[in-house]
N, C-alpha and C positions, 0 to 999 in steps of 0.2 A: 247202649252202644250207638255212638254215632254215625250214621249212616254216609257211604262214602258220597263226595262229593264228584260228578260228572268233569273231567278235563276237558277243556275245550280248546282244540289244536287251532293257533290263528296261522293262517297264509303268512309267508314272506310278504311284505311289502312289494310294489313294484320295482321300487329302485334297488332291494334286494335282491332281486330274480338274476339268475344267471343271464345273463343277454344269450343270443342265438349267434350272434355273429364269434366268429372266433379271435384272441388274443394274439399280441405278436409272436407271441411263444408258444401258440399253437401250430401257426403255419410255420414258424421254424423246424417243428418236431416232422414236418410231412416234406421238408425237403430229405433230399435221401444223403449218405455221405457225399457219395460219386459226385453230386449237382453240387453241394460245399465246396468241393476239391475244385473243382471246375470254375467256380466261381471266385475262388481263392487264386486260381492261375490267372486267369483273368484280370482281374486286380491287380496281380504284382505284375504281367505284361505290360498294362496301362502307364501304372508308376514308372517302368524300365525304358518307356517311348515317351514319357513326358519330360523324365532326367535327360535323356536322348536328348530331345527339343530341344531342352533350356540350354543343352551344351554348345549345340549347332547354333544359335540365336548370338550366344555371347562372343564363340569366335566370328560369327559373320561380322556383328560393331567392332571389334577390336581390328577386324581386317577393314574394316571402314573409316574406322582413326585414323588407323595407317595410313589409307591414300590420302585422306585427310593432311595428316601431317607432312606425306609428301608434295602436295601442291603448296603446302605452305613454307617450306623448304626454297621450292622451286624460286621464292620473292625474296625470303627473310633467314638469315643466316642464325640468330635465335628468335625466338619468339613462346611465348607461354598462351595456352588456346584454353580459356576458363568457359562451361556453361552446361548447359541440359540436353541430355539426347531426348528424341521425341517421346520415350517415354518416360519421361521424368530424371532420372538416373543423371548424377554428377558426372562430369566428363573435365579433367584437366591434366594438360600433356606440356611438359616444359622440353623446350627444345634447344640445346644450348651447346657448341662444341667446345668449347676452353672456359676454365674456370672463371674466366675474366666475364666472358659472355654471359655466366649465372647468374655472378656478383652485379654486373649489370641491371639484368632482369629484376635482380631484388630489390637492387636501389631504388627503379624506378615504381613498385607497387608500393614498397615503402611509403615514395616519396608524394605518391596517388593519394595513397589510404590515408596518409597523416593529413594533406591536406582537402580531403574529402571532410574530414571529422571538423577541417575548422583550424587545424595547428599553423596553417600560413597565410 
């Protein structure tokens, strides 16, 4: 009969070992509900004050065209005001009382852009 052979148990590896420090899933399990909720309120306050902002921000420019376009009024009876607000964002406001005045305004970008390209 053959005699049994001896096991011999190896160590985990080092890069095996469980580490000591804890996973993100562990600190998550030690927050409690309450701190979740709280923190969840939080968050959606933030969002609700930053939607806020962004609303406040866009009427302020819009109300700033407008005096805009009232000074430009104040000279020009139509005129079309093409460019960039300071922070990048497209800005153009065509200002025209009678159809005639439009047809005007068209003619003359038309008559710009064609010959910007070279057609006269």
């Amino acid at each position: 009969m053959p005699t049994p052979k001896k096991q011999i148990k190896k160590e985990p590896s080092p890069s095996k070992k469980r580490s000591s420090k804890k996973s993100s899933l562990d600190t998550e399990a030690d927050i409690s509900s309450a701190e979740q909720l709280t923190v969840h309120q939080l968050i959606a306050q933030t969002l609700l004050r930053y939607k806020h902002e962004q609303l406040q921000d866009k009427k302020h420019k819009f109300r700033e065209i407008g005096h805009l376009v009232g000074m430009c009024e104040e000279y020009l009876s139509s005129f079309a005001l093409i460019g960039y607000s300071l922070e990048g964002e497209k800005v153009v406001v065509f200002n025209h009382s009678t159809s005639k005045d439009e047809a005007a305004i068209t003619d003359l970008f038309r008559s710009t852009f064609i010959g910007l390209m070279g057609g006269n």
